[in-house]
C-alpha positions as a Markdown table, in Angstrom:
| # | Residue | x | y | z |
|---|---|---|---|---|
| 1 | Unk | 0.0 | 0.0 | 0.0 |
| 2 | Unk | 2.9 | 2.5 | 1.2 |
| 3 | Unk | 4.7 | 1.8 | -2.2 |
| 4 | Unk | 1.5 | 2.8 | -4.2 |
| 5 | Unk | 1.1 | 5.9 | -2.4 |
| 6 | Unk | 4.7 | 6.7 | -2.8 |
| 7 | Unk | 4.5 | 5.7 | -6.8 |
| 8 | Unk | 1.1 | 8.0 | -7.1 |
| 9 | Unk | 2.7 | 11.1 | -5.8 |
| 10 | Unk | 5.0 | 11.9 | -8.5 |
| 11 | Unk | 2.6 | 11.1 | -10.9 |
| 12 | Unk | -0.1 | 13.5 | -9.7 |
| 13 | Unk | 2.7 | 15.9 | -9.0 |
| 14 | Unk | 3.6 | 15.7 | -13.0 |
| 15 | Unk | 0.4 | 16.0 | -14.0 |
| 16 | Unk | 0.0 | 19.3 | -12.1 |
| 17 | Unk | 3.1 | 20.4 | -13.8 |
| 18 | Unk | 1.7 | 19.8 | -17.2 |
| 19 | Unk | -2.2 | 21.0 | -16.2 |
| 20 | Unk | -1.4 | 24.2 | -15.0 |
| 21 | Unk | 0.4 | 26.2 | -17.2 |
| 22 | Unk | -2.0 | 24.9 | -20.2 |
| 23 | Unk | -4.9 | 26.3 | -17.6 |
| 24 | Unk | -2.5 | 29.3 | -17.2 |
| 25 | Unk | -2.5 | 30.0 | -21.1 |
| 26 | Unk | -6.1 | 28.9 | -21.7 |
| 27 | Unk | -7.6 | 31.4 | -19.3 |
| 28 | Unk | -5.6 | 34.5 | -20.6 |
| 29 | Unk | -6.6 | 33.7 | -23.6 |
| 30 | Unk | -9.7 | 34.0 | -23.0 |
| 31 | Unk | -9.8 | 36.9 | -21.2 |
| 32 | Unk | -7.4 | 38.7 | -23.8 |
| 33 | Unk | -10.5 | 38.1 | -26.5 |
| 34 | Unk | -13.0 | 39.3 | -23.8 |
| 35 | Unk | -11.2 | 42.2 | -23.6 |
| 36 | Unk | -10.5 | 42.3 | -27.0 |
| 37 | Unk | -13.7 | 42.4 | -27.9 |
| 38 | Unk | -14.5 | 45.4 | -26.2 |
């Protein structure tokens, strides 16, 4: 069980890594063509 846990972490930890910035760029895009648009 410890050694799943302790495989997981990285994992999710990576994942965060990659999420982020993409979420990061995604939302000012969007609000760059909100305000854009004004």
């Amino acid at each position: 069980m410890n050694w799943l846990l302790n495989l997981q972490t990285p994992i999710i930890l990576s994942l965060q890594i990659l999420i982020i910035p993409t979420r990061n760029n995604m939302m000012k895009k969007i609000f760059e063509e909100e305000f854009m648009m004004r």
